[in-house]
RODO-2510 file (C-alpha; in nm, 4 decimals, decimal comma):
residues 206
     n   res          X          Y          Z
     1     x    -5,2106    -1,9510     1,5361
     2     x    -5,0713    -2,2773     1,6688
     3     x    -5,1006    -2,3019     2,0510
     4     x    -4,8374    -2,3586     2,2668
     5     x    -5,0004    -2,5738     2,5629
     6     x    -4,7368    -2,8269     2,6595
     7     x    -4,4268    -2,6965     2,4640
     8     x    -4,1076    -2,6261     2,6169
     9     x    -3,9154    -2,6263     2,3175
    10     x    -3,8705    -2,4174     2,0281
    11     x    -3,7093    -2,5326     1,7500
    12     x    -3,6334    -2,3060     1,4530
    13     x    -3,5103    -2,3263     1,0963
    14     x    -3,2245    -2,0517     1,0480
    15     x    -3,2600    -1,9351     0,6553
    16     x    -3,6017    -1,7239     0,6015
    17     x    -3,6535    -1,7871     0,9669
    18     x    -3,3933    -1,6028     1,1739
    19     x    -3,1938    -1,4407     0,8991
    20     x    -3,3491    -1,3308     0,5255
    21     x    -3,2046    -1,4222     0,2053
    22     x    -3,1582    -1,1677    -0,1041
    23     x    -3,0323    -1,4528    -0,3219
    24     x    -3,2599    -1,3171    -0,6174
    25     x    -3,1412    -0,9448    -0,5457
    26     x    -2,7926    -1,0231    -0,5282
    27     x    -2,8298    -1,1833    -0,8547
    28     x    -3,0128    -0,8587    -0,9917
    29     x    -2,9063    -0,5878    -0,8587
    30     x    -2,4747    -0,6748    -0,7716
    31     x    -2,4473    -0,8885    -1,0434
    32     x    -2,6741    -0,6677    -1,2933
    33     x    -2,8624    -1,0100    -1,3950
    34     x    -3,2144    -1,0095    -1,5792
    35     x    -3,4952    -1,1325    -1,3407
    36     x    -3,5150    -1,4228    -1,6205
    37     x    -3,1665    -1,5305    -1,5617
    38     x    -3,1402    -1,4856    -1,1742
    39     x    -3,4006    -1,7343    -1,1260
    40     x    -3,2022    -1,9276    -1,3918
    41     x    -2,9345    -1,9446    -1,2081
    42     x    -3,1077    -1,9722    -0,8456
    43     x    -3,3136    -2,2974    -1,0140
    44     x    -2,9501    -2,4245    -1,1188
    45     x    -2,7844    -2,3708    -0,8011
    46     x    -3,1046    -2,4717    -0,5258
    47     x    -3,2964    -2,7514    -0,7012
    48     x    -2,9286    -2,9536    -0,7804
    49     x    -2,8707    -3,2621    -0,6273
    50     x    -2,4674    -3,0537    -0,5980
    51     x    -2,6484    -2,8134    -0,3043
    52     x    -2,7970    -3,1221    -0,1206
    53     x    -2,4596    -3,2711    -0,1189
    54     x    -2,3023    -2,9580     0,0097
    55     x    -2,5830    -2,9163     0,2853
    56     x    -2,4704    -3,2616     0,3827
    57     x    -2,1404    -3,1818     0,3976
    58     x    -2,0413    -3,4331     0,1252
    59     x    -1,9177    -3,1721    -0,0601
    60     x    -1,6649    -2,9221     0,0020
    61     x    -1,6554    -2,5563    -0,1672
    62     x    -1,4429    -2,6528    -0,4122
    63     x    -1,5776    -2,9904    -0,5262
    64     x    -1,9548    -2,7518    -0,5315
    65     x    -1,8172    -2,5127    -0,7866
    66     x    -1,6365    -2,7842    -1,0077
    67     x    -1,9701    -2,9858    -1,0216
    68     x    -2,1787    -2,6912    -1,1853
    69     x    -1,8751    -2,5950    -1,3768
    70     x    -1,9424    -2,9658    -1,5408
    71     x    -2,3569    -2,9907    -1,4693
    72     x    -2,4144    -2,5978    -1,5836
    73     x    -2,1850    -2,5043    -1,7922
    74     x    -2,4186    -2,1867    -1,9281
    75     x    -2,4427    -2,1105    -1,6346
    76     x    -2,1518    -2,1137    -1,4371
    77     x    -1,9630    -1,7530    -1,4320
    78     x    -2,2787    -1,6244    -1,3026
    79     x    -2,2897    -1,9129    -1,0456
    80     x    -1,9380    -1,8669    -0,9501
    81     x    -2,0255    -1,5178    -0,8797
    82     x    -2,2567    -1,6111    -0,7081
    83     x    -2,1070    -1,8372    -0,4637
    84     x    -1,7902    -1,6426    -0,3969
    85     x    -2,0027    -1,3521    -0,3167
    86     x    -2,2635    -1,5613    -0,0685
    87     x    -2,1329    -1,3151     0,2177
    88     x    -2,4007    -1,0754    -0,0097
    89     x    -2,6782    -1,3442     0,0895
    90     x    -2,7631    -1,2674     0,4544
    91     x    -2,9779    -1,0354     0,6181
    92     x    -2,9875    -0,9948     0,9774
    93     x    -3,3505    -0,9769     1,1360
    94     x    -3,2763    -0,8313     1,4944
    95     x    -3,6198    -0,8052     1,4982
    96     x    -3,6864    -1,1093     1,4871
    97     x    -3,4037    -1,2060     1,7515
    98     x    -3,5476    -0,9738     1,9968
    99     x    -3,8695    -1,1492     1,9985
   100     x    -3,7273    -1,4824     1,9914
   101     x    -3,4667    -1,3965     2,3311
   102     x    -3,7965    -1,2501     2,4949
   103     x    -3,9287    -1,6151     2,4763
   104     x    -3,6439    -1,7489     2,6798
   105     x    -3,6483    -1,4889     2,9313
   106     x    -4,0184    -1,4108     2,9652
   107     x    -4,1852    -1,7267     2,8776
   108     x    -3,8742    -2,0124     2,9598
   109     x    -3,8728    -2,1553     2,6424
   110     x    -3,5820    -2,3764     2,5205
   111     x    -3,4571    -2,2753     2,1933
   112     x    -3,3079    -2,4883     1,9374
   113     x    -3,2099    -2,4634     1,5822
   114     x    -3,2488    -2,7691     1,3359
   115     x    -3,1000    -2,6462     0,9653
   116     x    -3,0085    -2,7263     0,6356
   117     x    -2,6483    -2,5581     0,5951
   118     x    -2,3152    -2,5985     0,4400
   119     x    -2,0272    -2,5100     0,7024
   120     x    -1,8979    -2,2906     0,4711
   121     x    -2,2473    -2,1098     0,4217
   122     x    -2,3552    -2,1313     0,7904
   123     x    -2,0448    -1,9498     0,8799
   124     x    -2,1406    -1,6964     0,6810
   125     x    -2,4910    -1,5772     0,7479
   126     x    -2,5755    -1,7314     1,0672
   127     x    -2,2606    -1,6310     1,2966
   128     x    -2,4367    -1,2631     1,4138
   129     x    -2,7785    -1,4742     1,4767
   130     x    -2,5677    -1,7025     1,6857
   131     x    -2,4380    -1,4580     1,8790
   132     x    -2,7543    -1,2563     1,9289
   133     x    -2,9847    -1,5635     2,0272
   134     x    -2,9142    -1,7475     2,3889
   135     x    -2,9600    -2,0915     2,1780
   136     x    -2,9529    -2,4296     2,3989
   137     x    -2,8333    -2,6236     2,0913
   138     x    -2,7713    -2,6066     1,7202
   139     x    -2,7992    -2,8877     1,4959
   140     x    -2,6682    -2,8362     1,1554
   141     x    -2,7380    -3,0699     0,8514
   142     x    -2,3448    -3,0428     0,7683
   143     x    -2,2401    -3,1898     1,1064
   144     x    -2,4856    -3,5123     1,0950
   145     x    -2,4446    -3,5583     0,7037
   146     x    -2,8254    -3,5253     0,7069
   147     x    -3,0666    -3,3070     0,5746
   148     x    -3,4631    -3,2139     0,6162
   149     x    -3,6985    -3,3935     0,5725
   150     x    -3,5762    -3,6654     0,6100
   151     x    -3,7041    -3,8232     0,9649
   152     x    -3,3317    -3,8961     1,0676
   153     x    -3,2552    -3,5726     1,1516
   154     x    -3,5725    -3,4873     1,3686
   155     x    -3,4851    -3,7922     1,5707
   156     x    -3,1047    -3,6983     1,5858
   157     x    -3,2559    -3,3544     1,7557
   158     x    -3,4817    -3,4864     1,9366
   159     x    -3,2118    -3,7368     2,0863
   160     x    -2,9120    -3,4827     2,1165
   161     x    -3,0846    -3,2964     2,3103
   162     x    -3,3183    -3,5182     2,5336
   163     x    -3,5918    -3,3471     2,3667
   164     x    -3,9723    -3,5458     2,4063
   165     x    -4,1770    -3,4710     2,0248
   166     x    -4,4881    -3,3418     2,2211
   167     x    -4,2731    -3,0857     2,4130
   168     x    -4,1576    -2,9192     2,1120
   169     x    -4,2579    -2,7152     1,8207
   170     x    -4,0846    -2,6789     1,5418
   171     x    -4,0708    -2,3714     1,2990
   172     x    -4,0036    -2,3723     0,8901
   173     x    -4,0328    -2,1862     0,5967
   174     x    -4,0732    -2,5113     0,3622
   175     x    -4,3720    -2,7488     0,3797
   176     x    -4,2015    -3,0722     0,3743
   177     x    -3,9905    -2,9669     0,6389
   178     x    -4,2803    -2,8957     0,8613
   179     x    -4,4320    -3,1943     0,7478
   180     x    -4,1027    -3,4140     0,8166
   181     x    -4,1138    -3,2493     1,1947
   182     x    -4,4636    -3,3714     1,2278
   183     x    -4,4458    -3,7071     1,1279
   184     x    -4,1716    -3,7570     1,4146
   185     x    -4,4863    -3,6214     1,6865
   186     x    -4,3578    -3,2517     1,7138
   187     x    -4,5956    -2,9455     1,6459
   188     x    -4,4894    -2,8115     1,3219
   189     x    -4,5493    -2,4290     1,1858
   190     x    -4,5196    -2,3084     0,8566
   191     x    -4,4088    -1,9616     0,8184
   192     x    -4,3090    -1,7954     0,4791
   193     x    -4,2419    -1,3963     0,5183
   194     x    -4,0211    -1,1636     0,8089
   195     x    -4,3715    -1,0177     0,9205
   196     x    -4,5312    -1,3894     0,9386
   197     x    -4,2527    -1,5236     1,2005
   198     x    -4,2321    -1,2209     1,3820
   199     x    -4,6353    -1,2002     1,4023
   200     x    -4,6215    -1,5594     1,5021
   201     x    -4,3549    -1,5107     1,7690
   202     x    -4,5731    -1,1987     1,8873
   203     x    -4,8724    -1,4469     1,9556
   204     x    -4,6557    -1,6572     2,1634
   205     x    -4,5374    -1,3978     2,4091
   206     x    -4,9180    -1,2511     2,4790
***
């Protein structure tokens, strides 16, 4: 486990961190998809240069849908499902929320989040997390037109929030991110399941 001498600060990715996504299930089981062509269609959607532009908020909803209407055009009912149902995506971890207010209150850590989200999207999933979790900032790829890894937005964090690198810690599900945290002299954990971050979060409260 990573230790926590010297942090103060928490700083968490929000998808597969603090809320789950059932992109693949939605595909499968609402939209009655083969596995074969829901991970078609999640490859289509994820790895496009189209999401990255909508994380940035370069894009809006509308321009997002158009673009795979031209880019996939195999593809696109079932992507246009897809996104018009993303209210299907999110899954609440209270959980996990539990653990992470007991930090706060028990231990006095800060708590941050530092995401890659769409307004539109963010709005979606993250609004009950918001609510449950006493956060002392949120910084949003959409609102700095900036998205992990790139180093820019680990300084914009750090800097928003008169954060010091050495104070905080910051938590992912994707290497690079964790990697991109590091480079900018914060602690950086890589976490990939519901049971991993909330056996993590666990450690930290003993």
């Amino acid at each position: 486990m990573t230790g926590m001498t010297g942090i103060r600060n928490i700083i968490f990715d929000m998808g597969n961190i603090l809320i789950g996504f059932r992109w693949k299930d939605m595909l499968e089981e609402d939209r009655g998809l083969s596995p074969e062509r829901a991970k078609d269609v999640g490859r289509a959607v994820f790895k496009s240069t189209l999401w990255e532009q909508f994380d940035m908020g370069l894009l809006s909803f509308r321009e997002l849908k158009e673009g795979y209407r031209e880019t996939e055009p195999a593809l696109f009912e079932d992507i246009r499902w897809f996104l018009d149902n993303a209210d299907r995506m999110g899954v609440d971890r209270p959980e996990t929320w539990a653990l992470v207010n007991r930090l706060k209150k028990e231990k006095g850590y800060r708590l941050y989040i530092l995401s890659n989200y769409s307004e539109h999207l963010y709005e979606l999933h993250a609004a009950r997390a918001e609510k449950a979790i006493a956060f002392d900032g949120t910084l949003i790829s959409y609102m700095v037109k900036m998205v992990k890894p790139d180093t820019a937005i680990y300084r914009e964090c750090l800097s928003r929030f008169g954060l010091t690198a050495e104070e905080s810690i910051f938590i992912d599900d994707t290497p690079d991110n964790v990697k991109g945290a590091e480079s900018v002299g914060m602690r950086g954990v890589c976490v990939r399941t519901e049971e991993a971050v909330n056996e993590l979060l666990t450690e930290w409260l003993k």
